[in-house]
C-alpha positions as CSV (number, residue, x, y, z in Angstrom):
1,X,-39.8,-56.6,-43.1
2,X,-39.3,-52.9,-43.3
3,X,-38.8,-51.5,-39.1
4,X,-41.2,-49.5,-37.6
5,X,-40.3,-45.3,-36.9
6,X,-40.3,-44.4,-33.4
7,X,-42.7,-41.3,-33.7
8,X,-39.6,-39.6,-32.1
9,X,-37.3,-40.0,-34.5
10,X,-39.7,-39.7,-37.6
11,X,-38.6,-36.2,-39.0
12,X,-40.6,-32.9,-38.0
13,X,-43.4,-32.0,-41.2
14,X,-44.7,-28.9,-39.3
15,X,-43.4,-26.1,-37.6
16,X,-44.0,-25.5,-33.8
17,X,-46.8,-23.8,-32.2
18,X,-45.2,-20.5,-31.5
19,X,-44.5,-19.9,-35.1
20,X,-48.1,-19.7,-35.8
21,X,-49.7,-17.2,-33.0
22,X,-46.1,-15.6,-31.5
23,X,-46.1,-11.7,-32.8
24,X,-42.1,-11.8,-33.0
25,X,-42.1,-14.5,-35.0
26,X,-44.8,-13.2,-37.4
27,X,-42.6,-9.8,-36.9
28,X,-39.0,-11.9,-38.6
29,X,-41.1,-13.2,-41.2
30,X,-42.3,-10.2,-42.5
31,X,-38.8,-8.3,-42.2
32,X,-36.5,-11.9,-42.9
33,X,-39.0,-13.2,-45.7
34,X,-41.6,-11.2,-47.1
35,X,-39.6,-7.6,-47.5
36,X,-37.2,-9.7,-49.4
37,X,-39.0,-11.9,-51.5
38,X,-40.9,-11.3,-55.1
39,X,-44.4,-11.4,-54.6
40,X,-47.5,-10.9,-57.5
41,X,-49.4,-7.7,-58.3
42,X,-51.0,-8.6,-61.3
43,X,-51.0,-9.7,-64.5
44,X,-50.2,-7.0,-67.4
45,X,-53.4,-7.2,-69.2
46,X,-54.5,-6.0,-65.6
47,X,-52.6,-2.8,-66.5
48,X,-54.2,-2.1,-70.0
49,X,-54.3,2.1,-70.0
50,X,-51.6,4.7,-69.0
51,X,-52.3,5.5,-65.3
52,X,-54.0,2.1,-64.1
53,X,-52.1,1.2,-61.0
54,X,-52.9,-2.2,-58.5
55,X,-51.6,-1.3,-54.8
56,X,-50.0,-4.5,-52.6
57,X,-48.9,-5.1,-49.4
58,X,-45.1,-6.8,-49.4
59,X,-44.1,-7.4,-46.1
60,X,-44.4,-4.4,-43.8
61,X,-44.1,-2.1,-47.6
62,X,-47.1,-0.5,-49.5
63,X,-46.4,-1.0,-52.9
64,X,-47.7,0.6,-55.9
65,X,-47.3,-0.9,-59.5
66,X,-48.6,1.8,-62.2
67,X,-48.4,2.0,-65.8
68,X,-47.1,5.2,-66.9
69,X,-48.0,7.1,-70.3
70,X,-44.6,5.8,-72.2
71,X,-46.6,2.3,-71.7
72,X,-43.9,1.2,-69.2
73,X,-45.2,-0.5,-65.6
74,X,-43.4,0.8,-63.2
75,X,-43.4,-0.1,-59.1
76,X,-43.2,2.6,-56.3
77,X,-43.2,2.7,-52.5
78,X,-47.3,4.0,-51.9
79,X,-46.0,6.5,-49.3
80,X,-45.7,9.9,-49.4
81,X,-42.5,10.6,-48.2
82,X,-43.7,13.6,-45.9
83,X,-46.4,12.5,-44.2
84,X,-46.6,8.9,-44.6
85,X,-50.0,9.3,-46.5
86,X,-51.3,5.9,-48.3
87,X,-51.2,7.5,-52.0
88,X,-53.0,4.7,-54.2
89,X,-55.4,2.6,-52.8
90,X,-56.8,-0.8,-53.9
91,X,-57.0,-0.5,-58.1
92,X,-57.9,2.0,-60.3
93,X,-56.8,4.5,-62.8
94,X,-54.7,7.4,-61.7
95,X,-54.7,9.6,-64.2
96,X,-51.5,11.8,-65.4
97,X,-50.4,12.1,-61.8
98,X,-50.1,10.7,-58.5
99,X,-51.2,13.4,-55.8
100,X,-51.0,13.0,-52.5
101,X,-54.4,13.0,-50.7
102,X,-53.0,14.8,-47.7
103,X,-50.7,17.5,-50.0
104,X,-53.0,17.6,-53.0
């Protein structure tokens, strides 16, 4: 006959409360984890022409993944260094150029 667990000592599946609805915890993940971590944009039949670009959100970074006109995808920080402007949003084609919406 196999003994019975104490719930006590049967090993912790979940993680505690705070880890769910605490905003320093959420904070650490999203510096400790997600700014270090791969994450998906796309697939690269998503970027078919020169100048389509998918924006993404990777950890507390706005991230831009375009294809440029040697064919090549390339990713970039979606900031303009000066202002902090969003430069790409969502999906789309670009064109030749990024421009800054602020700057133009």
């Amino acid at each position: 006959m196999t003994p019975r667990l104490d719930p006590i000592d049967t090993p912790r599946q979940s993680l505690p409360h705070e880890a769910y609805v605490n905003q320093d915890w959420f904070e650490r993940e999203r510096h400790e984890l997600f700014c270090r971590t791969w994450g998906f944009v796309g697939r690269v039949h998503d970027f078919k022409e020169a100048g389509e670009y998918q924006t993404v959100q990777a950890g507390v970074h706005t991230l831009a993944v375009v294809r440029g006109s040697d064919g090549k995808l390339r990713g970039f920080h979606n900031i303009c260094r000066h202002r902090r402007t969003e430069l790409l949003e969502g999906h789309g084609n670009a064109g030749p150029m990024i421009m800054c919406p602020y700057h133009r």
